[in-house]
N, C-alpha and C positions, 0 to 999 in steps of 0.2 A: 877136918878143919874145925878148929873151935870158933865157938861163937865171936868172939876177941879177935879173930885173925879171920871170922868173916864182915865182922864190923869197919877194922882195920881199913879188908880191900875196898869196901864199899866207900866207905869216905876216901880212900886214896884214889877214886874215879872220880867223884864230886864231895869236896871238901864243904858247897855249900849248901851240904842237905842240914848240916847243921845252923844253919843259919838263916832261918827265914827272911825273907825280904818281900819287896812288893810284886805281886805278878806270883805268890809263892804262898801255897796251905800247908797248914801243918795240920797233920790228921795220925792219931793213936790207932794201931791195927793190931791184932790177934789172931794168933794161929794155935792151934792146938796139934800134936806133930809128937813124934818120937825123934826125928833125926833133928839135928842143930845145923843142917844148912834150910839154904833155899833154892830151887830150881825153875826157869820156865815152867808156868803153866800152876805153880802152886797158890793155893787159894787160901786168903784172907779176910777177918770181918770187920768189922766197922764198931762193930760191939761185943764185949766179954762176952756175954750171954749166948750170945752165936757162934764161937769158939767151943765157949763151953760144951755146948750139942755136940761135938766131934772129942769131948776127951776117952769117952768109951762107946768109939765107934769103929770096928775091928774092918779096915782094909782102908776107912780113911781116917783121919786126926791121926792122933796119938795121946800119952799119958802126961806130954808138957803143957803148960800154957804158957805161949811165949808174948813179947808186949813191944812191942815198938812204935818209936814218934818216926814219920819221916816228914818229909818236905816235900810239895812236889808243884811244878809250874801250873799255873789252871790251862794251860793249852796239851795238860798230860793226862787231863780228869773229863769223862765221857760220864756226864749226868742222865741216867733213864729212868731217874725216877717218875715214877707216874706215868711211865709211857707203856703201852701192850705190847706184846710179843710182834706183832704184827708191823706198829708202827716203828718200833727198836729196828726191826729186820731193814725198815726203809732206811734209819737213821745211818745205818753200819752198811747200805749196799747189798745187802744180800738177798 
């Protein structure tokens, strides 16, 4: 699947990820990756520079650096900033 017809299905699930609204962040993410999909469980940064650590990292990243805006509800975004291991584990249950 190219990238084009995985953007496609994406917004053909929700059309309003383009569209920010209230109750809704828009946050730029970066992947570093050889394949042009995306799967459960794959992992993303919050900043180029942290991408960039994985463009020549042999079993993870890859030789792209990919760039997307998405949109996402605040009731979809788990903040543990500042929190320890410890107290994150209370946060999630576990």
């Amino acid at each position: 699947m190219s990238r084009r017809d995985l953007f496609d299905t994406v917004l053909a699930r929700d059309p309003t990820l383009l569209a920010p609204r209230r109750g809704r962040t828009t946050k730029v993410l970066f992947r570093a990756a050889d394949d042009d999909f995306v799967r459960a469980g794959h992992s993303f940064a919050e900043d180029r520079t942290g991408a960039e650590a994985y463009l020549d990292n042999p079993g993870f990243g890859g030789q792209t650096l990919y760039r997307v805006k998405v949109a996402v509800r605040d009731d979809q975004v788990l903040d543990l900033t500042g929190e320890t291991t410890e107290s994150a584990a209370v946060l999630l249950g576990v």
